[in-house]
C-alpha atoms as one frame of an Amber mdcrd trajectory, in Angstrom:
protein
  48.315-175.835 -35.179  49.891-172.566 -35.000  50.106-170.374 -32.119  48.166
-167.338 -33.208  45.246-169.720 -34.361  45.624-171.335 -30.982  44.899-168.021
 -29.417  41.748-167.112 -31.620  43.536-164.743 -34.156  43.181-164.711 -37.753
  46.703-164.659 -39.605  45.712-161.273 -40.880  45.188-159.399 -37.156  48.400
-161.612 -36.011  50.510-159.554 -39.060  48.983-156.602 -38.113  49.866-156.723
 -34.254  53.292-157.602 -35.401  53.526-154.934 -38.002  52.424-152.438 -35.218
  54.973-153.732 -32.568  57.700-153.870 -35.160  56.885-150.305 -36.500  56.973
-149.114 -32.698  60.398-150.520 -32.065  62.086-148.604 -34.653  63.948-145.048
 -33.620  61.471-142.037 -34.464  62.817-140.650 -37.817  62.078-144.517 -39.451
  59.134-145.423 -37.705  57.445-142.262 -39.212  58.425-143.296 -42.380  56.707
-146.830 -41.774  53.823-145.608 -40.186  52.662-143.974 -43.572  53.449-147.093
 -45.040  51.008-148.628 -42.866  47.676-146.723 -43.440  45.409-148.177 -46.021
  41.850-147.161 -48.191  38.779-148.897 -48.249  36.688-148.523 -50.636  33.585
-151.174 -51.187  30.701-151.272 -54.382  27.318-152.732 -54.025  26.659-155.564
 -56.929  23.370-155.985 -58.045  22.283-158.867 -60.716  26.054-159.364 -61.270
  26.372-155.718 -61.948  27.910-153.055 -59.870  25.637-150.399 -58.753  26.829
-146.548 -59.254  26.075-145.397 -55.953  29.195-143.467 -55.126  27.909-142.739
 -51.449  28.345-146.268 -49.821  27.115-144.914 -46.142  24.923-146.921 -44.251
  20.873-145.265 -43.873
């Protein structure tokens, strides 16, 4: 078994710990440039009936 399973990560949060420690390391001028690289959308769509709903305002009521 590996180790980060061992410790109750999934392999996703394990490469994003190490992503963040590896983008902390590096000198200022790079790790700003990585740091954008880092940031990510979500975006998620209701499906209704095997049909996807229109509702572009996906907050919860």
């Amino acid at each position: 078994m590996t180790f980060w399973k061992e410790a109750g990560l999934t392999y996703n949060r394990y490469a994003a710990i190490a992503a963040r420690a590896t983008r902390r390391a590096l000198k200022e001028d790079k790790r700003i440039l990585a740091e954008r690289r880092g940031t990510s959308e979500v975006r998620s769509a209701k499906w209704v009936d095997g049909k996807q709903e229109n509702n572009n305002d996906n907050s919860k009521k």
